[in-house]
LOTORKE-686954 format. One line per 2 residues: their letters; for each residue x, y, z of C-alpha. Coordinates in Angstrom, 1 decimal. Each point is the difference from the previous one (the first is absolute). Layout:
REM LOTORKE-686954
A	X:Y:Z | ...;
//
This chain:
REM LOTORKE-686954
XX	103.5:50.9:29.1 | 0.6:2.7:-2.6;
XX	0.7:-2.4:-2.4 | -3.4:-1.9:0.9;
XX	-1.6:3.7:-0.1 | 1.5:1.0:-3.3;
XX	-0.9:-3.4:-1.5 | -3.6:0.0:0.9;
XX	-0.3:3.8:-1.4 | 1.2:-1.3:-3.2;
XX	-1.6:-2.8:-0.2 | -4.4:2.2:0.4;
XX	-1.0:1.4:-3.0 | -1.2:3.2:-0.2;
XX	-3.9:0.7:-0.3 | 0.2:0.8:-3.8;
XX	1.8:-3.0:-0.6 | -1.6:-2.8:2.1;
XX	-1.6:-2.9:-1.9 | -3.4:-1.3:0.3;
XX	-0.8:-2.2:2.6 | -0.3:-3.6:-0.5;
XX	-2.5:-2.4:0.6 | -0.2:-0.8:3.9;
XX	0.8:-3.5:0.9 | -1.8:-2.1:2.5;
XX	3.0:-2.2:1.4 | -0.9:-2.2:2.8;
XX	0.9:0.9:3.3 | 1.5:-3.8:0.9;
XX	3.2:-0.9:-0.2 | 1.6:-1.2:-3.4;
XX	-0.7:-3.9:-1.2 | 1.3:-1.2:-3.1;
XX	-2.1:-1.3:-2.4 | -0.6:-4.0:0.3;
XX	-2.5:-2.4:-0.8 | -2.6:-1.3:2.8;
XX	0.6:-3.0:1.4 | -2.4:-3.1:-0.9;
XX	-1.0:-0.1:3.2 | -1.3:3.4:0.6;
XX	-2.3:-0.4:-3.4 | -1.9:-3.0:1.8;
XX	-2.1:-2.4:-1.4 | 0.5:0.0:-3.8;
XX	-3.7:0.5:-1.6 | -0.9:-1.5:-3.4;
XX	-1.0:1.8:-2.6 | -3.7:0.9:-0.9;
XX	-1.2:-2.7:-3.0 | -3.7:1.1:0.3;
XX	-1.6:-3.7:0.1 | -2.9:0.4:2.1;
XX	-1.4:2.9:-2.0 | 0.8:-2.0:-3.4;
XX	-1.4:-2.6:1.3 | -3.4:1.9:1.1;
XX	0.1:1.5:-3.4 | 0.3:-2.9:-1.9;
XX	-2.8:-1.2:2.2 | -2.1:3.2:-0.7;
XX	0.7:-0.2:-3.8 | -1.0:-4.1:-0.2;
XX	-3.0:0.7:1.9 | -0.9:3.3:-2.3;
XX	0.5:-1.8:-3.3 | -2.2:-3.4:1.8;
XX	-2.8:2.4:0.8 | 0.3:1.7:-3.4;
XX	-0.3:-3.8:-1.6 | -2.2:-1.0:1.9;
XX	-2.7:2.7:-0.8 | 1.0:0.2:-3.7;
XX	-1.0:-3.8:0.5 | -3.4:0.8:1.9;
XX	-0.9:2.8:-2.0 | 0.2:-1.5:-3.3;
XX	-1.0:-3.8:0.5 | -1.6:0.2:3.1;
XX	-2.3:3.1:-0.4 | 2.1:1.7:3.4;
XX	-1.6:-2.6:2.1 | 2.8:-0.5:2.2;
XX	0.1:3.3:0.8 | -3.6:0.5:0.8;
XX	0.4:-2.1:2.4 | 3.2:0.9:1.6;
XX	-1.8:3.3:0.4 | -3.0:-1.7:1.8;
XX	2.2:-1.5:2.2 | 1.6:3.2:0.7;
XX	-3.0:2.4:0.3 | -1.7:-2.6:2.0;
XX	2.5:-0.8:2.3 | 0.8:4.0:0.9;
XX	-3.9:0.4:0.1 | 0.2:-3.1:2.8;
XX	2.6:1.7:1.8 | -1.7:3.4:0.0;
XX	-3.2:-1.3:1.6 | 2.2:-2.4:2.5;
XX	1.6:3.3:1.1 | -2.6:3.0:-0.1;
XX	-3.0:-2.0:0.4 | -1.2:1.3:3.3;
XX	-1.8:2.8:1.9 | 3.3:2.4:0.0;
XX	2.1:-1.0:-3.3 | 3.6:0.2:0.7;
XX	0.5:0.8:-3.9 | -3.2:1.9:-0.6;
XX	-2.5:2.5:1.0 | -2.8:-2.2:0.1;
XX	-0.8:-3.3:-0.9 | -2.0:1.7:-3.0;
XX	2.7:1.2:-1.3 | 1.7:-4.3:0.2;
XX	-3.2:-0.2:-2.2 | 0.6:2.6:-2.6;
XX	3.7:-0.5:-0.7 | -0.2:-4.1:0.2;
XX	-3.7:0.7:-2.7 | 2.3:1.9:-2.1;
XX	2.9:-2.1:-0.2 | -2.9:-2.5:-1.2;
XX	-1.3:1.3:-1.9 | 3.6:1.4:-2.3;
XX	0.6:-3.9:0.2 | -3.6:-1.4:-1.9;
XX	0.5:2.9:-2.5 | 3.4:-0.5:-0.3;
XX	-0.2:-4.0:-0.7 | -3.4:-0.1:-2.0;
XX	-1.0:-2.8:-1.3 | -1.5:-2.2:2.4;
XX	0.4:2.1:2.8 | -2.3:2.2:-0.9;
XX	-2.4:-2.7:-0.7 | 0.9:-0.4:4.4;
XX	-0.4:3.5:0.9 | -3.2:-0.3:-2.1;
XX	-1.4:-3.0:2.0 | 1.4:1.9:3.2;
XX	-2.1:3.5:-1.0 | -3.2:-2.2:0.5;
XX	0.8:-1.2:3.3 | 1.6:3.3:0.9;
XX	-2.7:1.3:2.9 | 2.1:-2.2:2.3;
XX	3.1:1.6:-0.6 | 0.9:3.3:1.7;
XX	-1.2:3.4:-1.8 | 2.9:0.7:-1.6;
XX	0.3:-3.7:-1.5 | -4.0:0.7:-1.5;
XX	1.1:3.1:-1.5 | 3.3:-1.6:-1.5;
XX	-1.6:-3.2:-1.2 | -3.1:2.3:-1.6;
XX	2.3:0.8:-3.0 | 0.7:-3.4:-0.7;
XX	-2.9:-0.2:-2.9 | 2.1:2.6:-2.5;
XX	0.2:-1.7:-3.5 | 4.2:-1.2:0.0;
XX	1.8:0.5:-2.7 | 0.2:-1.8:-3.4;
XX	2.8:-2.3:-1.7 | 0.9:1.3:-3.7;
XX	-0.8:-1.8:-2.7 | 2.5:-1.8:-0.1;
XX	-0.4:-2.3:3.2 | -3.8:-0.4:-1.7;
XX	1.5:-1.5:-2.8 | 2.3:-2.6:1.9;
XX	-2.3:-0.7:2.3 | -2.5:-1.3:-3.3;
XX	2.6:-1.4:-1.7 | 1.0:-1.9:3.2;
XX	-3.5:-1.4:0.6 | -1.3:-0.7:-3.5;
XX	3.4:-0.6:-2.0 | -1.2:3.2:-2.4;
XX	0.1:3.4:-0.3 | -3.0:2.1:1.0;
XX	-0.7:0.7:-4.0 | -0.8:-3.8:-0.3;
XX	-1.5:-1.2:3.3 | -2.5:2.8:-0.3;
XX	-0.6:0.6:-3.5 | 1.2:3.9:0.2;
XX	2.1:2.2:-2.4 | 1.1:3.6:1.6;
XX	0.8:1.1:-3.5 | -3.9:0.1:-1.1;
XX	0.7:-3.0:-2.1 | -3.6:-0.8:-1.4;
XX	-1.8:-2.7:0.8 | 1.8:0.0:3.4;
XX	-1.0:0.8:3.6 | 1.6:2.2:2.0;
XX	1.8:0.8:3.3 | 0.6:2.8:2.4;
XX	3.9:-0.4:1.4 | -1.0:2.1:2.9;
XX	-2.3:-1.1:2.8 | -3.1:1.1:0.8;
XX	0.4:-0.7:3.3 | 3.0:-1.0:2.9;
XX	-0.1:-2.6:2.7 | 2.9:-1.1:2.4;
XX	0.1:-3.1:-1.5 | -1.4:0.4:-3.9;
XX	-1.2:2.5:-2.6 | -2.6:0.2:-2.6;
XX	-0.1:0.6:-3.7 | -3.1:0.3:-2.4;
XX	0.4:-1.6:-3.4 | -2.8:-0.2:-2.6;
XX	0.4:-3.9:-1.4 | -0.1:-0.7:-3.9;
XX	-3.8:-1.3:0.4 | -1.1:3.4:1.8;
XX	0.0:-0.7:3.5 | 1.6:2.2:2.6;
XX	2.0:-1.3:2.2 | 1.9:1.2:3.9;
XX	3.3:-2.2:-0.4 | 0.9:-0.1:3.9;
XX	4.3:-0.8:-0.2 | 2.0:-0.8:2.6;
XX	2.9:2.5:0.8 | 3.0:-2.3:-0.8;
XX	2.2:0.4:3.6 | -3.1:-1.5:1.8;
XX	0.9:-3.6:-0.4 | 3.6:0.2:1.0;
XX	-0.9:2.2:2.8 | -2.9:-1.7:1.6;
XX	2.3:-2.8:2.0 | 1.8:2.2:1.2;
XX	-2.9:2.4:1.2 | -1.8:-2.3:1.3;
XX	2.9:-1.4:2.0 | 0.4:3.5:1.6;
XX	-3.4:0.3:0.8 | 0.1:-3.2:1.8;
XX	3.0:0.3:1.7 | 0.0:3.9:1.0;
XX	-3.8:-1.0:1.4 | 1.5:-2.8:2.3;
XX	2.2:2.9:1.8 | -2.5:1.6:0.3;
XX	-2.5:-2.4:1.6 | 2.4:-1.1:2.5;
XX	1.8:3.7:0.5 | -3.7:1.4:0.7;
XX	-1.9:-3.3:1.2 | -2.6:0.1:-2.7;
XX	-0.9:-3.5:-1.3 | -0.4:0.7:-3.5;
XX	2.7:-2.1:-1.4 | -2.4:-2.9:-0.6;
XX	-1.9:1.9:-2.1 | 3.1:1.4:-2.2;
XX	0.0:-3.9:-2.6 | -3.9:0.7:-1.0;
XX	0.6:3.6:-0.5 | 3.2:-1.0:-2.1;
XX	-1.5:-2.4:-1.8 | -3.6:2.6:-1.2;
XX	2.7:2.3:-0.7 | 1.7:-2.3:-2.2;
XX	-2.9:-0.7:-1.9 | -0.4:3.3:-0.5;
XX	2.7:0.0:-2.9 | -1.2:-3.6:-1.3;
XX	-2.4:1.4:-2.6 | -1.5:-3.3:-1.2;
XX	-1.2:-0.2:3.2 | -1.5:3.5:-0.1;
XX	-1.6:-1.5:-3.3 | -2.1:-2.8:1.9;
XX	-1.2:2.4:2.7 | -1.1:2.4:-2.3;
XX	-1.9:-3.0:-1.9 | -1.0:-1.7:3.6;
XX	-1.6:3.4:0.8 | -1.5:0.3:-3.2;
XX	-2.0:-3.1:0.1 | -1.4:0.7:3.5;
XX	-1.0:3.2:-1.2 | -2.1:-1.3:-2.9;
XX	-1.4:-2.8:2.4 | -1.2:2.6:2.8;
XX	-3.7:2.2:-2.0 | 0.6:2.3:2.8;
XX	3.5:1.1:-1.2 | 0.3:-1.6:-3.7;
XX	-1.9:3.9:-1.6 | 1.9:2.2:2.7;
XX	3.9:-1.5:-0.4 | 2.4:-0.8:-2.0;
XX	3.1:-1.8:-0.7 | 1.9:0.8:-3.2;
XX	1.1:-3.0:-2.3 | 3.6:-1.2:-0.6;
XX	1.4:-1.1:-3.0 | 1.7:-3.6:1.4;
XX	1.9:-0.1:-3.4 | 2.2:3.4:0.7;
XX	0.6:-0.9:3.3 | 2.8:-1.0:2.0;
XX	1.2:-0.1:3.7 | 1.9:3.6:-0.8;
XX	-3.0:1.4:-2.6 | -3.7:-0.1:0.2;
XX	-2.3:1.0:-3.1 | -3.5:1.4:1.3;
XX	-2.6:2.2:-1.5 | 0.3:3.4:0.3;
XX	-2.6:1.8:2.5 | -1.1:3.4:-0.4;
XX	-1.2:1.5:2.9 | 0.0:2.3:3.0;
XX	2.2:-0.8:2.6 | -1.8:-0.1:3.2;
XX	2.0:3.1:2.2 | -1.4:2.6:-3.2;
XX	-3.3:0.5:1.9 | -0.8:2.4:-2.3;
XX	0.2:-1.6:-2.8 | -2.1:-2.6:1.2;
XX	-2.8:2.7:1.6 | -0.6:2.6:-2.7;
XX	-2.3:-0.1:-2.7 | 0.1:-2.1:-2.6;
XX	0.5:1.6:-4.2 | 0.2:-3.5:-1.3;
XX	-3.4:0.0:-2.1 | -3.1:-2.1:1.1;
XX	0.0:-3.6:0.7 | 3.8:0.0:-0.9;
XX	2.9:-1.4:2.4 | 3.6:1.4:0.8;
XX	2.3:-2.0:-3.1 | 0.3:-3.0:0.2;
XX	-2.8:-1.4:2.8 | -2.3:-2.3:-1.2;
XX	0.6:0.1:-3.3 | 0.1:3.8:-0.7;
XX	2.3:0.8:-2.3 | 3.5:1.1:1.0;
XX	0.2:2.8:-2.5 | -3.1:1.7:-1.8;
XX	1.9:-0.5:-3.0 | -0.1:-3.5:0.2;
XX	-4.0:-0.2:0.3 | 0.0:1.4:-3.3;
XX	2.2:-2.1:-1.8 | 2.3:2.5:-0.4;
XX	3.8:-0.4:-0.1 | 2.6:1.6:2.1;
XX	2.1:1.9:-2.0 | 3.9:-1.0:0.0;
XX	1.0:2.5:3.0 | -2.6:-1.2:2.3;
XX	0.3:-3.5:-1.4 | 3.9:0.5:1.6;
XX	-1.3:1.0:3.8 | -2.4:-0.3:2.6;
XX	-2.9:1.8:-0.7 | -1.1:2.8:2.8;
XX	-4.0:-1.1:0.5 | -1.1:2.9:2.2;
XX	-3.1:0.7:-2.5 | -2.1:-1.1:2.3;
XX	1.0:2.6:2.5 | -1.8:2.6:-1.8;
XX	1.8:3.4:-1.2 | 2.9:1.2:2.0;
XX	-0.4:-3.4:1.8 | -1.8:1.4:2.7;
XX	-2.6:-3.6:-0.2 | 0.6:-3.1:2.3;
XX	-1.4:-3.1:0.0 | -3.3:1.4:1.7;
XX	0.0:-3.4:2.6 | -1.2:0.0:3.7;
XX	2.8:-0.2:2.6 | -2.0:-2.3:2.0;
XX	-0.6:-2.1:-3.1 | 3.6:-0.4:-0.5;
XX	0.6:-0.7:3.6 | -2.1:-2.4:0.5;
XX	1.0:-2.2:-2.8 | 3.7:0.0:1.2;
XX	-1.3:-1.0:4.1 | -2.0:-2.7:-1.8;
XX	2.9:-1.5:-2.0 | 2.6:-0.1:2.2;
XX	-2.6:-1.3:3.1 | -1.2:-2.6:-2.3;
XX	3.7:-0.9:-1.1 | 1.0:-0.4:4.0;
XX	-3.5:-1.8:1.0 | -1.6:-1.4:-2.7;
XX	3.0:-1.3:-2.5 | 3.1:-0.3:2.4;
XX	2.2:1.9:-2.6 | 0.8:3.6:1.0;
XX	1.9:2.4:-2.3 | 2.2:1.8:2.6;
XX	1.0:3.3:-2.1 | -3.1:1.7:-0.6;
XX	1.7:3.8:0.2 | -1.7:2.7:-2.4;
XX	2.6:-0.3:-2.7 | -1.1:-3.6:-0.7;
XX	-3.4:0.8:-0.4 | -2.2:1.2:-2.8;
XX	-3.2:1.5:-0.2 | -2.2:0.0:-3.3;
XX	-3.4:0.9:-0.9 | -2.3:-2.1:-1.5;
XX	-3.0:0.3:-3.0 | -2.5:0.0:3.1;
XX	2.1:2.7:1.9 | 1.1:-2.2:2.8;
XX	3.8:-0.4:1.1 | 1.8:-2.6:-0.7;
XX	3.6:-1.1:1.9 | 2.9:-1.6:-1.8;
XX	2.1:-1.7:2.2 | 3.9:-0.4:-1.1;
XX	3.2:-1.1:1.3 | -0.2:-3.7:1.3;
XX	3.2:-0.5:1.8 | -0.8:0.1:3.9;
XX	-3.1:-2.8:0.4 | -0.3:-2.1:3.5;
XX	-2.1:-2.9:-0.3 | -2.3:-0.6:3.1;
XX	-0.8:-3.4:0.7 | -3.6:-1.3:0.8;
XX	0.6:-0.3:3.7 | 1.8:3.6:0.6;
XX	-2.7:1.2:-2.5 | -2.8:-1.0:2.2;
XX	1.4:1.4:3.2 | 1.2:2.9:-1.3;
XX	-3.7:0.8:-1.0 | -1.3:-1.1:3.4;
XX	2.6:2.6:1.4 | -1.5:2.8:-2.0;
XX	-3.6:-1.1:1.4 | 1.1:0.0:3.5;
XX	2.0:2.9:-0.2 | -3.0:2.0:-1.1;
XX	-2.5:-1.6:2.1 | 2.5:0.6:3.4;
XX	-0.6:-3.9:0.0 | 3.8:-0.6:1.9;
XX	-0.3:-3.0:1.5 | 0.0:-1.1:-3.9;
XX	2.5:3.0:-1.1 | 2.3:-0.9:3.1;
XX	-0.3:-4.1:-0.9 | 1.4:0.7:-3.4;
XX	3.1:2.0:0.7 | 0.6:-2.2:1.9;
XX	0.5:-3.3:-2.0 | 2.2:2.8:-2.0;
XX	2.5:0.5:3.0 | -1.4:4.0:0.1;
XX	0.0:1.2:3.7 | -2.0:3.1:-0.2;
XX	-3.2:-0.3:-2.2 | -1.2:3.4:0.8;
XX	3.7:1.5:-1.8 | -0.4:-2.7:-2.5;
XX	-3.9:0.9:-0.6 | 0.8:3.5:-0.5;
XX	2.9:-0.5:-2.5 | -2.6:-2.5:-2.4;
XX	-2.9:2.6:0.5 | 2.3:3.3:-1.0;
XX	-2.4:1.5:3.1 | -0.1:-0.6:3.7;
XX	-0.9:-2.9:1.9 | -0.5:0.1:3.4;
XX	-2.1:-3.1:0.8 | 2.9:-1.4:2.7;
XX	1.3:2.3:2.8 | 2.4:2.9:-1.3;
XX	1.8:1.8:2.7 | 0.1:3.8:-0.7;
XX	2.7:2.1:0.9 | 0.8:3.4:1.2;
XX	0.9:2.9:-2.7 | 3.4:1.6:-0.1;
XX	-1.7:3.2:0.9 | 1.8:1.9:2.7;
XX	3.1:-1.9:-0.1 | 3.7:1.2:0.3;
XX	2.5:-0.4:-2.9 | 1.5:-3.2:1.9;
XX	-3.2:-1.1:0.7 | -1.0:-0.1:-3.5;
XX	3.1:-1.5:-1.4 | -1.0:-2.8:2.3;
XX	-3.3:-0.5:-1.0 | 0.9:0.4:-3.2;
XX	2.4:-3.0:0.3 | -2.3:-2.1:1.9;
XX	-2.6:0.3:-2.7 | 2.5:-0.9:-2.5;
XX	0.1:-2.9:1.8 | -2.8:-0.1:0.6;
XX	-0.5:-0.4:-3.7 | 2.7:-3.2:-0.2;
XX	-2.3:-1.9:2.3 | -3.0:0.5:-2.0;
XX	1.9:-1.4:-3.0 | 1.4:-2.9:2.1;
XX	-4.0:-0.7:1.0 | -1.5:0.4:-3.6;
XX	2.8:-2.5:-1.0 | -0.4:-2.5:3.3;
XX	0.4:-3.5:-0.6 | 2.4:0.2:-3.7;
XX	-0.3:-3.4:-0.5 | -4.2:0.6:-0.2;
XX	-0.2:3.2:-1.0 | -1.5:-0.4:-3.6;
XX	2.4:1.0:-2.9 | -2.2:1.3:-2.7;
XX	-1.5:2.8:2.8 | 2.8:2.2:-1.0;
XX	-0.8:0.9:-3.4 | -3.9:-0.2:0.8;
XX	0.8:2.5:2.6 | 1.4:2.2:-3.3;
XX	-2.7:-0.9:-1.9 | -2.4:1.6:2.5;
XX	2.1:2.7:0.9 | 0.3:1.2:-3.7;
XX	-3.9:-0.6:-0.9 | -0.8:2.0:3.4;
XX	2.6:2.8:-1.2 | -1.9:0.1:-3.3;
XX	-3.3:0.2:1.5 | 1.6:3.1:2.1;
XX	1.3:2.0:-2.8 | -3.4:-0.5:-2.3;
XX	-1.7:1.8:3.3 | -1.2:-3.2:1.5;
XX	-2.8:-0.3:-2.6 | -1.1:-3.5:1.8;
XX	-0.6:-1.8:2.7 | 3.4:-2.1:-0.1;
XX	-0.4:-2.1:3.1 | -3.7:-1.0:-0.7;
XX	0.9:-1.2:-3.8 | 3.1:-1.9:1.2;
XX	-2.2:-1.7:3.3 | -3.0:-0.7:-2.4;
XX	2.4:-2.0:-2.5 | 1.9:-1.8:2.9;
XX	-3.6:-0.9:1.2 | -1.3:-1.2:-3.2;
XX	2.9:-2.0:-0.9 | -0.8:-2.3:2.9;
XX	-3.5:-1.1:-1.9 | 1.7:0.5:-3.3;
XX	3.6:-1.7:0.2 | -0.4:-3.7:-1.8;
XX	2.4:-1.1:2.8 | -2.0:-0.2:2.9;
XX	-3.2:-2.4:1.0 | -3.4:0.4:-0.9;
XX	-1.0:-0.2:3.5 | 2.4:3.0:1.1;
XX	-1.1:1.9:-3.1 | -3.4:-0.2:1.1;
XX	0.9:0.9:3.7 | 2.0:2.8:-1.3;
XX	-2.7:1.2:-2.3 | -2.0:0.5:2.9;
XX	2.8:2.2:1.8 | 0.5:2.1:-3.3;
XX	-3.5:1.3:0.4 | 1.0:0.8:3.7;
XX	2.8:1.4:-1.2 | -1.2:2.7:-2.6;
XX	-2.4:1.1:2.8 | 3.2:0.6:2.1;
XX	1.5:2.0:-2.7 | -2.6:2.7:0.1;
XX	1.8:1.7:2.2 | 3.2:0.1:-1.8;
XX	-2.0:2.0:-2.5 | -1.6:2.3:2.3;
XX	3.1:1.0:0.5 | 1.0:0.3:-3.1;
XX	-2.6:2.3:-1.2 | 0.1:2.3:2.9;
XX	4.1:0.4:-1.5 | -1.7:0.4:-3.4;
XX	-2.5:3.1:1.1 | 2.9:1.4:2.2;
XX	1.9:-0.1:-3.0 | -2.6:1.4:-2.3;
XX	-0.1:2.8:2.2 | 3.7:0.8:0.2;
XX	0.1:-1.0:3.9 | 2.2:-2.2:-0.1;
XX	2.1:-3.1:-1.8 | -1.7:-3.1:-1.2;
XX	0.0:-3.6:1.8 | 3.6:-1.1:-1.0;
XX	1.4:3.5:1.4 | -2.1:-0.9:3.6;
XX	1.8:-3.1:-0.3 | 3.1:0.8:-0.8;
XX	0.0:3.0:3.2 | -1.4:-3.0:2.3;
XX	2.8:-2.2:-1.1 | 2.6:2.9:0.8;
XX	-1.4:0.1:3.4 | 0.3:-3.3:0.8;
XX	3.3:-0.8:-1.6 | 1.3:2.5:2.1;
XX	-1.0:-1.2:2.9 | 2.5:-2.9:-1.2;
XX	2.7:2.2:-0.8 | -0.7:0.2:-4.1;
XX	-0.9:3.0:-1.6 | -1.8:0.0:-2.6;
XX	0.2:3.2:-2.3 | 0.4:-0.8:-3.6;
XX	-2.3:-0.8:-3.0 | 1.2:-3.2:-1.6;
XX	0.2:1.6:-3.4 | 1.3:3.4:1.3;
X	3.1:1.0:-2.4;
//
């Protein structure tokens, strides 16, 4: 016990002397076990090690399908002017634009706030596609923008910037597309030196003007002539099997998706789109229209067609003569006085001279003799002269060519927008109309020639037995829609049922009625169309025809009595037309007379607009029109709130 005692006071150090402390150890509290390995069987089932072959596999995948793609569109971009992917885009867009009105198309849209809002995004998304894709597809949304007052508002207001110019190819593709067609360069086929080479013509490498589907070039030839070289833009041909193959099949969804039967009418508006880009064919419609100018005394002094050089021509490139002129949306120009000197023209009608200097036998000197000369002389100092011409002049001259192209001739040019028409002044002070770009023509046979005239004289005699006989043999169930859509104005010769405003709805209520007039609207279509089989073909693009001559007539001020002219030639054509009996033409001579008395209340009308006008009361005939169309398209669910030209 001492010995333990004595031990253990020897044994503590002293304060001053203890060491530090060392680092605590954490022993567990179990008993001791002697380090051994674990048993297999406590491990249990082995597992393999990780050799990452799914993901390699998925990025291999990735990587093959990456560098395919990449091909692939190296491929369509550079041989196949990105055709393939147009397409795979219209697929796309189309197929997500399907889906979005299969979803939110009704009163309460699950993915929307209202089915206005469907409209906007789905007009949008349309419209990035036809800009996006050019080419042909604007030449579409063009032929769309005509037709476009049956389409929702926000579709009209989308579709009225589809008349912007597009934008040009570089030289370059000019050049191959020459060489391509003629085997030379542009130098030789043309006769032009751009490096002021004398004795040579020359060339401007950039356009004058922009289309979807070609541009123009002036040139001055080696014998003096000046010349608008319409080319082409190179990707067209590659790209127009495949456009037209997305039209045709994106339009069969649609058909069926919506129940619309349109599809039938898809092939003929493939195949006028077609010729569109077949320029030889533009060449004998421009000549076709041409002669039956020069054959008609009541059109030969107030129209023409300008010439084409057949020997620099080509399917890709067509040689014309170059026009000077106003184009018809510069009313202005066409309306304020004219500086041009007595008894003189605007350059180059009728023989007036394109320059002054050439009427002196003076010649250019070598930097005009390089480029287009500016001719605004004529316009007086600070060009503040126009043509000094009569609206109604003008106006009339168009209404009487294109009525006597639908009744009279049977061959209708269907693309009569201001940018392809002129306006000159002749030596007597009268307009003249030059009439360009031949592409879009529907022939009319003698038959559908002759009714469609008789249609016009019952539609503005309310004779509809006759009006209800000929829709119809054409498979149309509802003449009094059908009437109004041919007269650009109201018809209400049948029984219309009216029905009640939206005034004093509720929010639901109106998203309902605003759906049921949307459908409203599908039905309308689906009776306008009827019988497909019947329903006659070439009415689609004399429907634009009348539409765009109707527009015009509306943004000159309504300076005529459009409905009278167009009635009067579809009456006289029936006494006139070579295709008919003597014995009819003699009973129809007897109606004409009828007829014109008829009429003189279609100008009563017309002049009370006029006076109304004069006296700042109001709009003229076309804008009566127009508000009495919006009206009654609404009561079928279309609203109609755009100017065709507007944009």
């Amino acid at each position: 016990m001492a010995y333990a005692t004595l031990r253990s006071l020897r044994l503590r150090p002293t304060v001053a002397s203890r060491p530090l402390p060392l680092p605590r150890r954490h022993v567990h509290p179990g008993s001791y076990q002697p380090f051994v390995p674990p048993s297999p069987a406590s491990l249990g089932k082995p597992t393999p090690a990780k050799d990452y072959k799914r993901t390699r596999k998925w990025l291999r995948r990735l990587l093959y399908l990456s560098l395919t793609t990449g091909v692939a569109y190296g491929i369509d971009t550079q041989f196949y002017a990105s055709s393939l992917t147009r397409t795979t885009r219209t697929f796309s867009l189309g197929l997500l634009v399907a889906l979005d009105y299969k979803i939110n198309f009704r009163p309460n849209p699950p993915l929307a706030s209202s089915i206005a809002a469907v409209h906007a995004r789905n007009a949008e998304r349309l419209s990035d596609l036809l800009r996006h894709n050019g080419g042909l597809y604007l030449k579409m949304g063009q032929a769309i923008a005509m037709q476009s007052a049956i389409l929702p508002p926000e579709f009209q207001q989308m579709f009225s910037r589809m008349f912007d110019d597009a934008p040009q190819n570089d030289w370059k593709q000019v050049e191959k597309v020459i060489h391509e067609d003629f085997g030379k360069s542009p130098e030789e086929v043309f006769g032009v030196s751009f490096t002021g080479e004398p004795g040579k013509g020359v060339m401007e490498r950039k356009a004058r003007a922009s289309a979807s589907v070609a541009q123009v070039h002036w040139a001055r030839l080696e014998d003096g002539r000046e010349v608008a070289i319409k080319i082409q833009k190179h990707e067209i041909v590659q790209q127009l099997a495949w456009d037209l193959f997305a039209f045709k099949t994106v339009t069969w969804i649609y058909s069926k998706l919506f129940d619309i039967p349109f599809y039938s009418l898809v092939p003929y508006i493939s195949e006028r789109l077609s010729l569109e880009t077949d320029f030889l064919n533009e060449a004998d419609n421009s000549e076709n229209m041409a002669r039956l100018v020069a054959g008609e005394p009541r059109l030969r002094d107030r129209v023409y067609i300008p010439k084409v050089w057949r020997d620099l021509s080509s399917k890709r490139v067509m040689t014309a003569e170059w026009i000077e002129g106003v184009r018809l949306w510069d009313k202005d120009a066409i309306t304020r006085s004219w500086r041009g000197g007595w008894r003189q023209g605007s350059p180059g009608c009728h023989g007036t001279p394109m320059d002054p200097a050439t009427s002196k036998n003076t010649p250019l000197n070598p930097q005009q003799a390089m480029a287009k000369p500016d001719r605004n002389h004529w316009r007086g100092q600070n060009n503040r002269g126009g043509l000094g011409l009569s609206l109604k002049d003008v106006m009339t001259t168009m209404v009487d060519l294109f009525s006597a192209q639908m009744f009279l001739w049977g061959w209708v040019h269907c693309d009569p927008h201001p940018g392809n028409i002129f306006i000159r002044r002749k030596p007597s002070g009268k307009p003249e109309l030059v009439l360009i770009d031949h592409g879009l023509y529907i022939h009319m046979e003698p038959n559908f020639r002759h009714q469609y005239a008789r249609l016009w004289k019952a539609m503005l005699t309310f004779d509809n037995k006759t009006l209800g006989e000929i829709v119809k043999t054409w498979g149309i169930n509802n003449a009094d829609i059908f009437a109004s859509a041919t007269l650009m104005r109201p018809y209400r010769g049948g029984d219309m049922s009216t029905q009640r405003g939206i005034e004093g709805l509720s929010k639901s209520e109106r998203a309902q009625r605003h759906y049921e007039m949307q459908q409203a609207a599908r039905k309308a279509i689906r009776e306008i169309l009827g019988d497909e089989k019947k329903w006659p073909q070439e009415l689609i693009f004399i429907g634009r025809n009348l539409r765009i001559v109707q527009a015009n007539n509306q943004f000159l001020g309504s300076p005529v009595n459009r409905v009278k002219i167009t009635g009067t030639w579809a009456s006289r054509a029936l006494v006139e037309s070579p295709d008919l009996p003597l014995s009819e033409k003699i009973r129809n001579l007897g109606q004409h007379v009828i007829f014109r008395l008829v009429l003189f209340s279609s100008d009563v009308f017309f002049w009370f607009t006029k006076i109304r006008q004069f006296l700042h009361l109001g709009g003229g005939m076309e804008d009566d029109i127009e508000a009495q169309m919006q009206g009654m398209a609404k009561e079928m669910g279309v609203e109609l709130n755009q100017n065709i030209f507007e944009g």
